[in-house]
C-alpha positions as CSV (number, residue, x, y, z in Angstrom):
1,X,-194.4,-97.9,109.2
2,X,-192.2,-95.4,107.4
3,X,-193.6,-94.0,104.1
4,X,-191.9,-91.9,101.8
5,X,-193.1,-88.2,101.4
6,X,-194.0,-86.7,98.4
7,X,-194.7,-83.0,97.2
8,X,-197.8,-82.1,96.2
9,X,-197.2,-81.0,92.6
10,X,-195.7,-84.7,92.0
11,X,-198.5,-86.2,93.8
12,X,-201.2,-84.4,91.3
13,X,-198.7,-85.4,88.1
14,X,-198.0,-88.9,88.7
15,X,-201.9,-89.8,90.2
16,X,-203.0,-87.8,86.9
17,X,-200.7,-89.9,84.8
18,X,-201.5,-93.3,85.9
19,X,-205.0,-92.5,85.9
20,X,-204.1,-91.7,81.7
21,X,-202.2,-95.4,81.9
22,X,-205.0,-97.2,83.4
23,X,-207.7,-95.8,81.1
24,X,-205.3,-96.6,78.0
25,X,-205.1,-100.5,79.5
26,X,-208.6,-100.6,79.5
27,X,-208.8,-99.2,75.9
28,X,-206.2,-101.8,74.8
29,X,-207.9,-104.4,76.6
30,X,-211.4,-104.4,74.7
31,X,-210.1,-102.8,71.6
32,X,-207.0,-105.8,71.0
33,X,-207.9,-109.0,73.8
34,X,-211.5,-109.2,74.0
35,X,-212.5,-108.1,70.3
36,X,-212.8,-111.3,69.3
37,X,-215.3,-112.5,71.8
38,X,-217.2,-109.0,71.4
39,X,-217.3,-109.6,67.3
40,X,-219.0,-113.4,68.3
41,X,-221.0,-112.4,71.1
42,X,-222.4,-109.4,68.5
43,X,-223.2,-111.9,66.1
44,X,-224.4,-114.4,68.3
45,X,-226.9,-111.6,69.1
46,X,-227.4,-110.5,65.9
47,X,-228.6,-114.3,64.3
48,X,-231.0,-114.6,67.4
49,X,-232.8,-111.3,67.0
50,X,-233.2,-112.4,63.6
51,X,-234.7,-116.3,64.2
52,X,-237.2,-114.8,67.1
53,X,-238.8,-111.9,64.2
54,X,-238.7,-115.2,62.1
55,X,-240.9,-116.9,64.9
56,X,-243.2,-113.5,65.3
57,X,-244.4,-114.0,62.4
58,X,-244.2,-117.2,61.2
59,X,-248.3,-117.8,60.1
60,X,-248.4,-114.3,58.0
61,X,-249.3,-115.2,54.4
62,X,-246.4,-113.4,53.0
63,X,-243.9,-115.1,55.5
64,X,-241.7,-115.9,52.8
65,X,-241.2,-112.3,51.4
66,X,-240.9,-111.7,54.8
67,X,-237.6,-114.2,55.0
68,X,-236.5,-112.7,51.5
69,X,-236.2,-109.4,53.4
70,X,-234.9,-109.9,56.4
71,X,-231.9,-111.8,54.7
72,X,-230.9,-109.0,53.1
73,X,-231.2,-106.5,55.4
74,X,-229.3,-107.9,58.5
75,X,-227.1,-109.7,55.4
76,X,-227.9,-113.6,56.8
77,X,-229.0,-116.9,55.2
78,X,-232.6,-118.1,55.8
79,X,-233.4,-121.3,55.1
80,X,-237.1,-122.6,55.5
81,X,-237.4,-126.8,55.7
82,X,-239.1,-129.5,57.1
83,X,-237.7,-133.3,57.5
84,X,-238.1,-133.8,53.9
85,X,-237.5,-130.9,51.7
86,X,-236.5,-127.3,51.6
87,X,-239.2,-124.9,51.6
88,X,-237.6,-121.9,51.2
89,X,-234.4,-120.9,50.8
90,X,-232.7,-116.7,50.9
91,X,-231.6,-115.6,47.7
92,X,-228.9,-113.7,49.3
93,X,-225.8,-115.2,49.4
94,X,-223.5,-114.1,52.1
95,X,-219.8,-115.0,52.4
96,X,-221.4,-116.8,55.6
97,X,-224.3,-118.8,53.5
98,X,-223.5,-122.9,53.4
99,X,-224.1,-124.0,49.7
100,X,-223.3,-127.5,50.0
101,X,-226.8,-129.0,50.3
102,X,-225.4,-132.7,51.6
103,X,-223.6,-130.8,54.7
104,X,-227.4,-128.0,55.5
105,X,-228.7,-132.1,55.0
106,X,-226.3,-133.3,57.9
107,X,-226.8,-130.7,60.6
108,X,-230.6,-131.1,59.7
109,X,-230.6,-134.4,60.4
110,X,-228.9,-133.3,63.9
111,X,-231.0,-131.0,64.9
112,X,-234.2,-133.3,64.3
113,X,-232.8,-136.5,66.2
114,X,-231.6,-133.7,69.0
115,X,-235.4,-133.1,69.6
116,X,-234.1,-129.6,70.8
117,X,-236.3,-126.7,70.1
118,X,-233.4,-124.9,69.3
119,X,-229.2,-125.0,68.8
120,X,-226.3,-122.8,68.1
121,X,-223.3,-124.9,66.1
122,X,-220.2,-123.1,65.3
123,X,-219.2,-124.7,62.1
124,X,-215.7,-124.6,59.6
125,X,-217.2,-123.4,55.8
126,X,-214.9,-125.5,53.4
127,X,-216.2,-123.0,50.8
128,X,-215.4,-120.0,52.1
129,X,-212.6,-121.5,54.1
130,X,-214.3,-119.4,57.6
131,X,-216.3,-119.8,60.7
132,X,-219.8,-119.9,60.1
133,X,-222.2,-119.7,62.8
134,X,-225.9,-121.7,62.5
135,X,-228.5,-120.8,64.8
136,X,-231.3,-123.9,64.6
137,X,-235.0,-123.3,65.4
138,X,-237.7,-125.5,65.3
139,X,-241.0,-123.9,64.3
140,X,-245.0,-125.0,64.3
141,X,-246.4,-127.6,62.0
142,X,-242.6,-129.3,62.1
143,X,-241.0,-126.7,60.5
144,X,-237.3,-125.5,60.7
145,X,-235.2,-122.4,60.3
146,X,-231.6,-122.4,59.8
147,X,-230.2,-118.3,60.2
148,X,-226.6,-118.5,59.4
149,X,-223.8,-115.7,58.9
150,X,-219.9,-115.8,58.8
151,X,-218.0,-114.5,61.7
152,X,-215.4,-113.4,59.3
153,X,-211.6,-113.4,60.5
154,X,-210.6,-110.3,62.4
155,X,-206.8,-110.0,62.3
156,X,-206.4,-108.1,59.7
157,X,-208.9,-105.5,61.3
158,X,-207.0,-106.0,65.3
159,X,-203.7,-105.1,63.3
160,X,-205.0,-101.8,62.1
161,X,-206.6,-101.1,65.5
162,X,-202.9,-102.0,67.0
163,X,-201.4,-99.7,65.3
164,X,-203.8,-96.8,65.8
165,X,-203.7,-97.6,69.4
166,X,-200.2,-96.9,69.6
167,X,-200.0,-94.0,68.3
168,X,-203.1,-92.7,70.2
169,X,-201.6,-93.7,73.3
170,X,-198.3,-91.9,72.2
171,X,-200.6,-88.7,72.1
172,X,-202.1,-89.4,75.2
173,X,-199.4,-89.7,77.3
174,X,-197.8,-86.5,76.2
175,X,-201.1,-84.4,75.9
176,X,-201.5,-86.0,80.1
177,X,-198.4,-85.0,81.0
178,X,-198.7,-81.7,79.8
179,X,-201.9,-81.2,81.1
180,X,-201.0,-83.2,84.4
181,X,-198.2,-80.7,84.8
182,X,-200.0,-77.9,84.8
183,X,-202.8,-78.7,86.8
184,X,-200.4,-80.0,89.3
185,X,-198.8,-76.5,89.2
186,X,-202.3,-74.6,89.0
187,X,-203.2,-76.6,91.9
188,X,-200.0,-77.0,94.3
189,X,-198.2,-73.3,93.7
190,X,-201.2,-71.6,95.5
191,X,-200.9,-74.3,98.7
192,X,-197.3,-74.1,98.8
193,X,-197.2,-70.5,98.8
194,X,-199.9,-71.1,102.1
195,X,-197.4,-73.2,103.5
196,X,-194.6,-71.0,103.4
197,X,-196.4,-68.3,104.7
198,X,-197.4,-70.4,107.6
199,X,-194.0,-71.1,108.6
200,X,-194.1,-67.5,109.2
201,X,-196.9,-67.6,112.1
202,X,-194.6,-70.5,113.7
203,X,-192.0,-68.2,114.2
204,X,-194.0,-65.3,115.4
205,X,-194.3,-63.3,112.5
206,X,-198.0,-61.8,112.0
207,X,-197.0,-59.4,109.6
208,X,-197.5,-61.2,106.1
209,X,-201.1,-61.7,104.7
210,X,-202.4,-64.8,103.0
211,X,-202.6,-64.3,99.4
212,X,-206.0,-65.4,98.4
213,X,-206.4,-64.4,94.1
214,X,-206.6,-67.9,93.5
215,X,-209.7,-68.8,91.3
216,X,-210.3,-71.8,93.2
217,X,-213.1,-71.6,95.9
218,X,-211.6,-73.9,98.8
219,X,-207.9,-72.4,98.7
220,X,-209.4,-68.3,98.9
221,X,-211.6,-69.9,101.7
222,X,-208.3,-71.5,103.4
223,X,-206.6,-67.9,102.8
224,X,-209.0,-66.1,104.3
225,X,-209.3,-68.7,107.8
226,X,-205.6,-68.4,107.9
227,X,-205.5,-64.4,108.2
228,X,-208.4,-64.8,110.3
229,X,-206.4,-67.1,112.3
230,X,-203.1,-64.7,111.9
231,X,-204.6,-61.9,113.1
232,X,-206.3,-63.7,116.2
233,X,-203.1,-65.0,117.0
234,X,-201.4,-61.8,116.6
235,X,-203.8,-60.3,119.4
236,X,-203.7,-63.2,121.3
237,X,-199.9,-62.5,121.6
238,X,-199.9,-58.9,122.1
239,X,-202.4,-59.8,125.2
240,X,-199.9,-62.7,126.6
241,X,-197.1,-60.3,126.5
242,X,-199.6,-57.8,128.3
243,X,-200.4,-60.7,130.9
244,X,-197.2,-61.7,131.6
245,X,-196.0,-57.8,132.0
246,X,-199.5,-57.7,133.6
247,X,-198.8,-60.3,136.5
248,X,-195.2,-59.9,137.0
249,X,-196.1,-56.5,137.8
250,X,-198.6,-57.8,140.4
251,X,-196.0,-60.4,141.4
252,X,-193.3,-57.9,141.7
253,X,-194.7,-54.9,143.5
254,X,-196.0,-57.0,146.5
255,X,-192.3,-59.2,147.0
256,X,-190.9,-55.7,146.7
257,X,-192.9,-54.2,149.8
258,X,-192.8,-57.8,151.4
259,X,-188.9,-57.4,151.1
260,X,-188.8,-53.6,151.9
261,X,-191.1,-54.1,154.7
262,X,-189.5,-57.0,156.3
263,X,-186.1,-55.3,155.7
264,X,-187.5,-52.4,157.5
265,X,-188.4,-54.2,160.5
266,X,-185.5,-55.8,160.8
267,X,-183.4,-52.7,160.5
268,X,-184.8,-49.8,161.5
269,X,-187.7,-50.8,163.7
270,X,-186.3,-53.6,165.2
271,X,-187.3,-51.9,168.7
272,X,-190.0,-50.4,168.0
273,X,-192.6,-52.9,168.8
274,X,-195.7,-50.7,167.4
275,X,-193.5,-50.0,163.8
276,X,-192.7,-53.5,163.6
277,X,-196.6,-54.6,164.2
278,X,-197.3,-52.3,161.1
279,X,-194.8,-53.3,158.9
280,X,-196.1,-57.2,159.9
281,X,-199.6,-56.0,158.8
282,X,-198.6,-54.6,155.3
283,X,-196.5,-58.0,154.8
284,X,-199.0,-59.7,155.6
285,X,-201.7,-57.9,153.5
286,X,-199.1,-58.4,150.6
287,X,-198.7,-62.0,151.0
288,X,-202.7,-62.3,150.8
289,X,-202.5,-60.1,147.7
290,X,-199.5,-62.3,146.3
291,X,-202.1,-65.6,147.5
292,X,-205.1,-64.6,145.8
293,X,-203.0,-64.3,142.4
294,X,-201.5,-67.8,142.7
295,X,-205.1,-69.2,143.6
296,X,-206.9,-67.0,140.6
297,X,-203.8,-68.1,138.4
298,X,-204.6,-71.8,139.7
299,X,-208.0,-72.1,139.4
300,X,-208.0,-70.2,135.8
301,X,-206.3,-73.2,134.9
302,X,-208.2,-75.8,136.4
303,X,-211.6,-74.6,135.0
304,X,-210.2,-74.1,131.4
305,X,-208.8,-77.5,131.6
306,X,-212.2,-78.9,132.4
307,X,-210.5,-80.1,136.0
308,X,-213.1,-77.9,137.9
309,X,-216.1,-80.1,138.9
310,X,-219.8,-78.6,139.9
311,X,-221.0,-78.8,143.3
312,X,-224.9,-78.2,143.1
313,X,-226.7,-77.3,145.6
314,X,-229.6,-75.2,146.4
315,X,-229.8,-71.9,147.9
316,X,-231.4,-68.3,148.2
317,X,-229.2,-66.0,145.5
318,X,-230.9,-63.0,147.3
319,X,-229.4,-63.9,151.0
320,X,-226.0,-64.6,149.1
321,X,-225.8,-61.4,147.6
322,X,-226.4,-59.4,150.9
323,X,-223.8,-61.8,152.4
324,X,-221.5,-60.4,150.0
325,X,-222.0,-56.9,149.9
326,X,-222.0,-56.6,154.1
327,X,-218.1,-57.8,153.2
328,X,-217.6,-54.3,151.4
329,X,-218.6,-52.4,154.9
330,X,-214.6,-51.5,155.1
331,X,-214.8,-50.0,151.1
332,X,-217.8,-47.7,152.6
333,X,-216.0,-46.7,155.5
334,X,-212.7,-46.0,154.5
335,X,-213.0,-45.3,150.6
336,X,-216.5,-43.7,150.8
337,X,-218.2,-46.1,148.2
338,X,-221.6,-46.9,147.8
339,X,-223.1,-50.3,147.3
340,X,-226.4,-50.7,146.6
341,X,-228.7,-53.6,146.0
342,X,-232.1,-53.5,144.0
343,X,-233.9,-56.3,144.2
344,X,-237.9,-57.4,143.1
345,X,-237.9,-61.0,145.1
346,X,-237.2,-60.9,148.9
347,X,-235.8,-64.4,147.8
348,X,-235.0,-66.8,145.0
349,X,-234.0,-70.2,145.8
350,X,-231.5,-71.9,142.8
351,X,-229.9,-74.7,142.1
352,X,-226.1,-73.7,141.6
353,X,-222.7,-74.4,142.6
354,X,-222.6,-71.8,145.5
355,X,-218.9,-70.9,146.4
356,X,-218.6,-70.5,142.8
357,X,-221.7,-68.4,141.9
358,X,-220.4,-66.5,145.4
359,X,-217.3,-66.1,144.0
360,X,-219.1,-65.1,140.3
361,X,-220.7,-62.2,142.4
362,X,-217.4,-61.2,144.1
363,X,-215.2,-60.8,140.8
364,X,-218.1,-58.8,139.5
365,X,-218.4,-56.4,142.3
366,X,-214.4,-56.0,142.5
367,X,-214.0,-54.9,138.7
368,X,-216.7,-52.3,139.2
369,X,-215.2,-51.0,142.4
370,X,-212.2,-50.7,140.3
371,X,-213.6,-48.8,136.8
372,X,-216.5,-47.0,138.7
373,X,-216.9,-43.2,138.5
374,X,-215.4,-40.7,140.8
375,X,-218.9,-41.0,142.6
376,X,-217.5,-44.8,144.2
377,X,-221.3,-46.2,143.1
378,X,-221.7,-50.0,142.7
379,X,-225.5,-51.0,142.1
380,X,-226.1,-54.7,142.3
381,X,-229.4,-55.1,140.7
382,X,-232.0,-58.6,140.4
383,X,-235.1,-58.7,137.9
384,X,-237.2,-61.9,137.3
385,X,-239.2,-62.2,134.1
386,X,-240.9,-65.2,132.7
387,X,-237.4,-67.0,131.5
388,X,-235.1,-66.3,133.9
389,X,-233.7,-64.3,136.4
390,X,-231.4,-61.8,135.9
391,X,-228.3,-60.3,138.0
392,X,-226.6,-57.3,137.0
393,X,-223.9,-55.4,138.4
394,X,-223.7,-51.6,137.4
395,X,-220.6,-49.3,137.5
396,X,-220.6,-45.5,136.6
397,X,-217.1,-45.4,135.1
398,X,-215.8,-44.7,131.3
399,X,-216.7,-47.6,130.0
400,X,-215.9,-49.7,127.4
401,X,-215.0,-49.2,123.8
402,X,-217.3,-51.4,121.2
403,X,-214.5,-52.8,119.7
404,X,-213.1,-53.8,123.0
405,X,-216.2,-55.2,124.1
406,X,-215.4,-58.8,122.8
407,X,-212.2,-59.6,124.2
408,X,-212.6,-58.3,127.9
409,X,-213.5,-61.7,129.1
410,X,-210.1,-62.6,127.6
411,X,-207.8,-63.6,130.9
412,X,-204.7,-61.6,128.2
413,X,-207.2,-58.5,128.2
414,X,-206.0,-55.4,129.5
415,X,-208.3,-52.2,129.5
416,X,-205.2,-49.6,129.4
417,X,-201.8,-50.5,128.4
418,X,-200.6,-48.3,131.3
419,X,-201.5,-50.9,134.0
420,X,-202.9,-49.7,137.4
421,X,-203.0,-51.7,140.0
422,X,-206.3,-52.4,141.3
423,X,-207.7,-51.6,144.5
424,X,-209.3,-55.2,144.5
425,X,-209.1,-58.3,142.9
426,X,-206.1,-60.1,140.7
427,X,-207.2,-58.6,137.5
428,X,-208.1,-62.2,136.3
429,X,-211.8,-61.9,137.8
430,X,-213.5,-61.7,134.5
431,X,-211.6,-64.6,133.3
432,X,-213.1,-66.9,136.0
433,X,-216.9,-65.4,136.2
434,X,-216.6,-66.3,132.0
435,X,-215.5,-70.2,133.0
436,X,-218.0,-70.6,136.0
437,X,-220.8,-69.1,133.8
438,X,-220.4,-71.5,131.1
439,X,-219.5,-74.1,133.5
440,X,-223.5,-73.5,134.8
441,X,-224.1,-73.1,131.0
442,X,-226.0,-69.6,132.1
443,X,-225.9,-66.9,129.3
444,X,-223.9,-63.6,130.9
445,X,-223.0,-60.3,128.9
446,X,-221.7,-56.8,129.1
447,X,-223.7,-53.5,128.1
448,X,-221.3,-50.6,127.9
449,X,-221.4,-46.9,126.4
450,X,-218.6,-44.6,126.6
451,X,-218.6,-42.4,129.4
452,X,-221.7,-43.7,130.8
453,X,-220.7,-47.2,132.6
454,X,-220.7,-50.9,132.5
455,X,-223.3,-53.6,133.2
456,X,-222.4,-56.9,133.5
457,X,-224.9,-59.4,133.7
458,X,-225.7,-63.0,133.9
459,X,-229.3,-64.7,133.6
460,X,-230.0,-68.0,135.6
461,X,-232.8,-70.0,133.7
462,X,-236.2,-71.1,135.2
463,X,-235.3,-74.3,135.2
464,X,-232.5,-73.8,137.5
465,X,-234.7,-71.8,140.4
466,X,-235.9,-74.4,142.8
């Protein structure tokens, strides 16, 4: 269902204002409808706490100075009888007191025949032309005390409290709309400022920073997320843009030769069976180029879209790596690199996914063949300890800035703006060993110092070795 919007400022003025309404009902409500029922109820009370002191201490010798003194100091009439005569009777004489002995004779008479050990009568004083309320008690020895008092007519009292109320609820209402409107203001200006400024990011803009003076806790919190967010945003950007430049590069330069090539067969070597076999082979070596992009692109996706599914099975990580590295032969032939593998266990069976731990192993190796030293060595290195065990792959290249070191697992990462094309791999490789390896939920790293090399790493726990 469709509900009107609202800004925030007259949100915080209007909920402030009815909040003011609703406390000035209430006030009106006890101060003006109920007050009668409060005045009686208090009395009520009051004539009740008096008879049960009576009854406390009713066989005390001086229980009649005792009556002489409570009368006046909660300002009732006491009377003291029994069926036949007054015993004692208050010598105050309260607006409230009954002095017309035939009527105290009447509801006497009553309250005997009632056998009731007590009784509360509401009755009209003809006197005093009010309400006078008689509380009835029977006592020991067939004894009975009568507390009385007036409940004296309050209209004349709610008028006076009418009128006050209207002119503190005149003061109210202003002093809560002033107040209402500036804490609406104190409160919204700050958020709608955040708001504009957010409409900013939505359109690409990364430049302006969140404003956060505000004396309140939770919006200079909010301000600070949001340039945190701004400027994560603003590299995460700047590395799309890099990816996209990144891989239409790699797209482009392969179609290019694929075209050129093809062209070239076509063309020039169109008899020349042995030219044409070679241009076949570089087209060909393109296309697999231009395939292992898509499927790196492809499975990229899959894994971060939690499509990718585990296969576990168990096998020996040491056998797996020597299968890999026997691959590289044609690197050591033709390039002159050197791979070597150091290793403490002649073999470690684990429980894994294999073709993607295999293909873990295989990203690794590529990025170091591509940022090793001019010396072309690749160490692949295991250690076991009493957690885990650990594989590491070790270049001898540049290495890797500190500040860098967080974001090269970052599939937008780029460690040179200039990009080279690399001898192996997509450029995507450390993308995928980051989703495999938390896929397996196995801790991985990088150690890096300038000028002296990388080490990525990843630890398999003891409780995945078979």
């Amino acid at each position: 269902m469709w509900k009107k919007k609202s800004k925030l400022n007259v949100k915080i003025l209007t909920n402030l204002l009815l909040f003011s309404i609703l406390i000035l009902s209430f006030l009106w409500a006890f101060q003006v409808l109920f007050i009668g029922k409060f005045y009686k109820l208090e009395k009520t009370n009051q004539i009740k706490t008096v008879a049960n002191n009576i009854i406390s201490k009713q066989n005390e010798e001086e229980f009649n100075s005792y009556l002489e003194k409570i009368s006046l100091d909660k300002e009732v009439c006491v009377t003291l009888t029994n069926d036949q005569m007054i015993l004692y009777e208050s010598q105050f004489f309260g607006k409230g007191c009954m002095k017309d002995d035939n009527l105290k004779k009447s509801y006497l008479k009553q309250f005997i025949d009632s056998n009731k050990q007590e009784m509360m009568l509401e009755i009209n004083n003809n006197i005093t032309d009010d309400n006078t309320l008689l509380y009835a008690i029977k006592l020991s020895n067939d004894r009975y005390i009568f507390v009385n008092t007036s409940i004296n007519p309050i209209d004349s009292t709610t008028q006076i409290l009418i009128k006050q109320l209207i002119i503190v609820t005149i003061i109210v209402l202003l002093l809560s709309f002033i107040i209402s409107y500036f804490i609406s203001k104190h409160l919204s200006d700050p958020i709608i400022r955040l708001n504009d400024q957010t409409k900013s990011i939505a359109k690409g803009d990364f430049s302006k920073e969140f404003n956060d003076n505000s004396n309140i806790l939770e919006l200079n919190e909010l301000a600070n997320t949001l340039n945190y967010t701004r400027k994560e945003l603003s590299k995460t950007e700047e590395y799309r843009r890099d990816l996209m430049a990144n891989v239409s590069h790699d797209l482009k330069t392969p179609l290019t030769m694929i075209k050129a090539y093809a062209e070239m067969s076509q063309d020039l070597h169109a008899k020349d069976k042995k030219k044409q076999k070679e241009d076949m082979d570089i087209i060909i070596s393109e296309t697999d180029r231009l395939t292992l992009l898509v499927e790196d692109i492809l499975d990229l996706s899959k894994m971060q879209s939690n499509i990718e599914k585990l296969e576990i099975e168990e096998f020996d990580i040491i056998s797996l790596i020597q299968g890999i590295l026997k691959k590289y032969k044609y690197y050591q032939e033709t390039e002159n690199y050197q791979f070597i593998f150091e290793h403490d266990k002649e073999n470690i069976l684990i429980k894994a996914d294999k073709q993607k731990l295999e293909q873990v192993i295989y990203n690794l190796i590529n990025n170091a063949i591509n940022y090793t030293g001019e010396d072309n060595k690749v160490i692949v290195k295991q250690t076991t300890n009493k957690d885990n065990v650990k594989i590491e792959v070790i270049d001898t290249g540049k290495g890797i800035k500190e500040e860098d070191i967080p974001y090269i697992w970052d599939r937008y990462y780029k460690n040179k703006k200039k990009h080279k094309r690399n001898l192996v791999g997509t450029g995507l490789g450390l993308s995928i060993v980051k989703n495999i390896l938390e896929l397996h939920h196995y801790p991985y790293g990088v150690k890096s110092k300038l000028n002296e090399g990388s080490t990525f790493y990843f630890e398999i726990p003891n409780k995945k070795i078979g």
